[in-house]
N, C-alpha and C positions, 0 to 999 in steps of 0.2 A: 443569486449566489448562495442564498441560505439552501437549496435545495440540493445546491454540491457541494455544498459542505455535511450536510445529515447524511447524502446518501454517502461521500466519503467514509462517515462515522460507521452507518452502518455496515459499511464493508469491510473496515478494519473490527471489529467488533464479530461479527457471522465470522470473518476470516482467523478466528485465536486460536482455535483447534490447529487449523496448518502452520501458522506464525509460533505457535508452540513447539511442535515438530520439529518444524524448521531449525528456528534457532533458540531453542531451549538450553540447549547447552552452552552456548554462549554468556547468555545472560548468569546461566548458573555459575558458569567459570568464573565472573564478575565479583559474585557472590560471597563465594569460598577463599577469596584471597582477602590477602593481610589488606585492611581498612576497607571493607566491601562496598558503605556507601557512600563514596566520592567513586569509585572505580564503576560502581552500577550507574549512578547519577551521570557520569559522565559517556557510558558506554549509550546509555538511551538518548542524550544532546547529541553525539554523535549518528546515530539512528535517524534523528529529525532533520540533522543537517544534511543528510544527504538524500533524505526522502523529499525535502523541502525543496532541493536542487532539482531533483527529477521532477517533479509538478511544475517549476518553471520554464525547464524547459519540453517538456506537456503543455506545456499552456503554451508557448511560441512558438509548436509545429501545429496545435490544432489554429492559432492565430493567422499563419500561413496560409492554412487552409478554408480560411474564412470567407471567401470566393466560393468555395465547393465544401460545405459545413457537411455534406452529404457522406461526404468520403471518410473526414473525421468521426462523423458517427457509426460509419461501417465499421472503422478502423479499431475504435472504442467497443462496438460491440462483441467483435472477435476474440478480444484481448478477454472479456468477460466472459463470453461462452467457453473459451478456454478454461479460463479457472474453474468454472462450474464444474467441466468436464473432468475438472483435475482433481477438485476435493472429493467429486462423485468416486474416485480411483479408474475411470476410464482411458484419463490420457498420462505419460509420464511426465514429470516435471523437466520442461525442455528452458533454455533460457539462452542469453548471449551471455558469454564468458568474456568480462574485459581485461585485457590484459593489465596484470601487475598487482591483482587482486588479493588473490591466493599469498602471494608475496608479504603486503602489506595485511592478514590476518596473522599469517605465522610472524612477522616480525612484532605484532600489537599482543602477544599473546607474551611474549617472552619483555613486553616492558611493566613497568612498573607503575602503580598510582593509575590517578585520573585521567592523564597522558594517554596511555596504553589503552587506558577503558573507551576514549574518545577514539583513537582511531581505527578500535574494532569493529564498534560499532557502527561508525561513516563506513567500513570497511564491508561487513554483514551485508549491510542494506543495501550494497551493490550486487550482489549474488543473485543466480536467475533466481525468480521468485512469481511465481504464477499470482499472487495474493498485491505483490507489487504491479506486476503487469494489469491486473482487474481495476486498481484504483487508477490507474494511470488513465484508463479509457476518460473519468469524468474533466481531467485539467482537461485532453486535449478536445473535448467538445467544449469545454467553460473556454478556450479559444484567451485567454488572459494568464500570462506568467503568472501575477499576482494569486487571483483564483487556485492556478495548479496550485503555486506553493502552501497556499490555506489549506486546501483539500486534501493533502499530502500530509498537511500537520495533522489534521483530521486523523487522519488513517492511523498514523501512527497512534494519536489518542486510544483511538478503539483496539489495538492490538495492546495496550503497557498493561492493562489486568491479567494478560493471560504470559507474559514473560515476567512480570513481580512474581506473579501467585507461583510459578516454576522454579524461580530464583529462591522463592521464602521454603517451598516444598523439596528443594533439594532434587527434583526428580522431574521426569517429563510427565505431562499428561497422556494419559492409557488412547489407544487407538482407538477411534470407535469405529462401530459395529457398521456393516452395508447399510442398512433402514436410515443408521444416521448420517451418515456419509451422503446418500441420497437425497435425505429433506433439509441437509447443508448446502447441497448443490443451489438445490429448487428454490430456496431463501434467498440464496444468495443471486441466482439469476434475475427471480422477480425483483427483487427489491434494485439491483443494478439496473434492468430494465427500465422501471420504471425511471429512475435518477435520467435516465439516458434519456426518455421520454419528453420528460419536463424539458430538459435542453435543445433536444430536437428543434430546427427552426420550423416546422411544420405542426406543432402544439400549438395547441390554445394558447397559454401563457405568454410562448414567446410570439404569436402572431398578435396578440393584444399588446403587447410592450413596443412591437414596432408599429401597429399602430401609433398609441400614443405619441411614442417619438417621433414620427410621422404630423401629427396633428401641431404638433408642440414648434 
């Protein structure tokens, strides 16, 4: 578990740059309004709670899949090589649009208080999000609700430095340049690679852990 939950870290964390983009403005709106830190506080618990949601139910399609962990791994990979593809600027930012979403940001935007800042942010975190889609590959191979939900909170941790630092800055972070965008990509694949690796049921790791539970 500890090795999806770091590589979670790590993907929320390589992933600030686009989580900044993303929804920097969000966060900043938080910001700027009358009592900022209940409405920021509460817009980022909203964030977790719905990120939290989606690792477990990541964790109960790769548990599904726990007959053919094969296909969860493909499945996880893709979602990965996508984002890669995405932060590199190769692919557009594609996603499932769920209905009633859009609705409930425009109406959390027009409320008031912590209220308002909570259900922006459960709100936010539904939106397509390549950076969402990458973390999600690790619940559905960790194959455990519980797991997704960790990992997911994970995630989140490693993206809050780079929406505070926006919110306190008043402004988005500058685009960066091709070279960086490129060796954001390449970070980000190996290090998800790797995360994906270690889970794999054909590693070392996990072929010695079913050993032992085997022996045991």
């Amino acid at each position: 578990m500890l090795t999806t939950l770091l590589g979670a870290l790590m993907t929320g964390l390589l992933g600030m740059p686009h989580c900044a983009a993303m929804c920097g403005a969000f966060a900043t709106s938080c910001a700027t309004q009358e009592r900022p830190f209940g409405r920021t506080a509460a817009y980022h618990a909203g964030r977790l709670t719905s990120y939290a949601s989606l690792g477990a139910v990541a964790g109960t399609l790769g548990a599904t899949l726990q007959q053919a962990r094969v296909v969860g791994l493909v499945l996880a990979a893709l979602f990965l090589f996508y984002f890669a593809a995405r932060v590199a600027g190769l692919l557009p930012e594609v996603g499932v649009n769920l209905p009633g979403v859009g609705r409930a940001i425009k109406a959390a935007r027009r409320m008031s208080g912590p209220g308002g800042g909570f259900v922006l942010g459960a709100s936010t975190a539904l939106l397509p999000c390549g950076l969402v889609y990458a973390a999600l590959a690790l619940p559905i191979v960790a194959a455990s609700p519980l797991q997704g939900s960790a990992a997911m909170a994970m995630m989140w941790v490693g993206t809050l430095p780079a929406l505070l630092g926006v919110a306190l800055l008043g402004r988005r972070i500058p685009r960066a340049n091709r070279a960086a965008r490129y060796a954001l990509a390449a970070a980000l694949l190996v290090s998800g690679l790797y995360g994906l690796w270690q889970r794999a049921p054909f590693s070392s790791d996990e072929g010695q852990s079913s050993c032992c539970a085997h022996e045991g």
